[in-house]
C-alpha positions in Angstrom: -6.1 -13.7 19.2 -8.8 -14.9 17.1 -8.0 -14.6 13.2 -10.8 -14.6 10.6 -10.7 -13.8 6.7 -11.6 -11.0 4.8 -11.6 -12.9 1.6 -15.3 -13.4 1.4 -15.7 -10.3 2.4 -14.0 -8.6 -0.4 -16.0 -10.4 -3.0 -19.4 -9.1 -0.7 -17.7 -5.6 -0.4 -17.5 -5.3 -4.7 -20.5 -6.4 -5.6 -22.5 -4.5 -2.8 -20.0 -0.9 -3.9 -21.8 -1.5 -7.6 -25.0 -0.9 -5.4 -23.8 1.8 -3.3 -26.6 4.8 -3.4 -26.0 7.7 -0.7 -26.9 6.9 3.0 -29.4 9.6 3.8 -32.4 7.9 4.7 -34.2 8.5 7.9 -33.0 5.8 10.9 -35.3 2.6 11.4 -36.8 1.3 14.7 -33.9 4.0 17.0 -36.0 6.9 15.8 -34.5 10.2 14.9 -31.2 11.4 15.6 -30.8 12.9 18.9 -31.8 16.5 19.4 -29.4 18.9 21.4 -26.2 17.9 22.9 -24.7 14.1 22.6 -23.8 12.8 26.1 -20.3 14.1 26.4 -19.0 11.6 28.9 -17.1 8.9 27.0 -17.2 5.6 28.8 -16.3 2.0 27.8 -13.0 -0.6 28.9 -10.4 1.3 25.8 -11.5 4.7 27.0 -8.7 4.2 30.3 -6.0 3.6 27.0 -6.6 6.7 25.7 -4.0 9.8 26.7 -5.6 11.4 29.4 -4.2 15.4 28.0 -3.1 16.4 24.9 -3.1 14.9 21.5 -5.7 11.4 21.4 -7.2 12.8 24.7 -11.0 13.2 25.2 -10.9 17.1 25.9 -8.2 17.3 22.8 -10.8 15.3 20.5 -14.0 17.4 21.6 -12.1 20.4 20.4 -11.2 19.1 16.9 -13.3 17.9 13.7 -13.1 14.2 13.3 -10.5 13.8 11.1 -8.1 15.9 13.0 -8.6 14.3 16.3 -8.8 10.4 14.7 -4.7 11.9 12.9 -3.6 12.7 16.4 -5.4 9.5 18.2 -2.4 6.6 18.5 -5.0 4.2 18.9 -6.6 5.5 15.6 -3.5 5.0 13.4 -5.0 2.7 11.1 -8.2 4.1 10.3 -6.7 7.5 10.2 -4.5 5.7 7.1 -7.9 4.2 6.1 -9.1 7.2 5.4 -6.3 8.7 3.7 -6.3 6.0 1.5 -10.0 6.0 0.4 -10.3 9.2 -0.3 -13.2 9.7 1.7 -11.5 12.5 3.7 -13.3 15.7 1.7 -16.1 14.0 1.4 -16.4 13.5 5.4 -14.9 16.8 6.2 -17.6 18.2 4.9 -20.5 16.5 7.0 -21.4 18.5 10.1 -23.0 15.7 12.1 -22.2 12.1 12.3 -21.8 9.2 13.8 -18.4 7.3 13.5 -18.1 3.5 14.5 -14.3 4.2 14.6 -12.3 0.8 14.7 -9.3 0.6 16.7 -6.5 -0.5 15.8 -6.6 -3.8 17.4 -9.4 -4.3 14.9 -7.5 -4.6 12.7 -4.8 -6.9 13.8 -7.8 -9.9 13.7 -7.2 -10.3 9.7 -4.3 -11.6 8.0 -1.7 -9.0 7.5 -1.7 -9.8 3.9 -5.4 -9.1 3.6 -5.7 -5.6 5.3 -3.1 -4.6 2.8 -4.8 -6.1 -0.1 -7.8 -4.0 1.6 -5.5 -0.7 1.7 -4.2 -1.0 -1.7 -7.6 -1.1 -3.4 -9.1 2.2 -2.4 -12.7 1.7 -3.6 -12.9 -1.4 -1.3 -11.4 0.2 1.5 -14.2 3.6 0.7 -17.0 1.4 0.8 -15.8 -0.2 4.1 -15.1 2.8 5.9 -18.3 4.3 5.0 -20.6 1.2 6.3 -19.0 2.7 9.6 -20.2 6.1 9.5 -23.9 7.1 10.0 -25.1 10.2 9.1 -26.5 12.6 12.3 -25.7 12.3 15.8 -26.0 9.4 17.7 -25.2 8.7 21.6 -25.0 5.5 22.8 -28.7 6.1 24.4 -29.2 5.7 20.7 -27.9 2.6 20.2 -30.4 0.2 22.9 -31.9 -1.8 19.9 -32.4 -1.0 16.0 -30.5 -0.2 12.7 -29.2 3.1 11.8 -28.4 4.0 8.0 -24.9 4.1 6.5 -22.7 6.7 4.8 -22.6 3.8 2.5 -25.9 3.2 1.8 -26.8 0.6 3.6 -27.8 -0.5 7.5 -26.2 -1.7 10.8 -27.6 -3.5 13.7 -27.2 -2.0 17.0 -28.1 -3.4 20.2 -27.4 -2.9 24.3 -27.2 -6.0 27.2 -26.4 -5.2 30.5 -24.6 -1.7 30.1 -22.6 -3.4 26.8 -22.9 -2.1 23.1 -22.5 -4.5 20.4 -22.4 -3.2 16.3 -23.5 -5.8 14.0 -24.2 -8.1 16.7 -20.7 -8.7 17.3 -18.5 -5.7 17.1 -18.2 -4.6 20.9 -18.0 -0.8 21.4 -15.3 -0.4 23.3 -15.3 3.6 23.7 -18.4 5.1 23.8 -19.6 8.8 23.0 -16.5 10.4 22.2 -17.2 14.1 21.0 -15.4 16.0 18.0 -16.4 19.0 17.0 -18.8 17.5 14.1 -19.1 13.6 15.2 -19.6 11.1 17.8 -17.5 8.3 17.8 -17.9 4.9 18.9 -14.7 3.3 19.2 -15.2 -0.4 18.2 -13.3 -3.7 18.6 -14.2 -5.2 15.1 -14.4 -4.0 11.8 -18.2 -4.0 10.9 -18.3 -6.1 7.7 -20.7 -5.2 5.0 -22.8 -8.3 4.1 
């Protein structure tokens, strides 16, 4: 498995969280959010890992908000603790519509173990992450074909589509596409999406 650092990152991640204004502005180049109902059919290679009934299953996430449904995902553990630890959860429970590129957990696993904890203990850091990962408004993945979308976190991220494949970032494959909750769509990703 490939390993990278998050070193750089973290020195990147606190200066940019000084900078950090709300992420509200209109999306660039993908045009508006889409009206009416997200495609509901998830689809992607990590959607066949997912339970196929109860807790962590697609019909058991489409009838929970997203916080609920990423708790009860086993393949969400770690950004589930993410979010616990940033304190972003009120903040994010109260937002009706968003977009979530949620990182799995295998997204994880392609830091140094000694780095994601640095990351977890220092829960600024880890808010400012989380929240380059979450878009506000609905967006399928017809959404996704080529542009940037704004941040919770106030700033931008790349999306683009070749050959039926989603990449965030131009790197970060989306593994899961168009999962519902009651209040987000969720892109499941395979990398975390690195604030630059």
């Amino acid at each position: 498995m490939r390993r990278t650092t998050l070193a750089g990152c973290g020195v990147v991640i606190a200066l940019a969280l000084t900078a950090c204004s709300g992420g509200t502005e209109a999306p660039e180049e993908n045009g508006e959010a889409s009206e009416g109902p997200v495609e509901s059919t998830a689809f992607g290679p990590d959607c066949a890992d997912l339970p196929s009934e109860g807790p962590g299953s697609l019909a058991s996430m489409a009838e929970q908000p997203f916080l609920t449904a990423v708790a009860e995902n086993p393949g969400l553990s770690r950004l589930a603790s993410a979010l616990e630890r940033s304190g972003l959860e009120r903040e994010l429970a109260e937002i009706d519509d968003m977009t979530v590129f949620a990182p799995v957990d295998d997204a994880f696993d392609i830091y140094p173990e000694e780095q994601v904890r640095e990351l977890f203990d220092d829960a600024d850091l880890l808010a400012y992450l989380i929240g380059h990962h979450v878009t506000l408004g609905e967006y399928g993945s017809r959404d996704l074909v080529e542009g940037s979308l704004p941040t919770f976190g106030g700033d931008r991220i790349s999306t683009a589509e070749k050959d039926g494949e989603y990449t965030i970032e131009g790197y970060s494959p989306v593994v899961c596409a168009d999962v519902r909750t009651t209040d987000a769509t969720v892109h499941m990703v395979g990398m975390l999406l690195i604030p630059t």
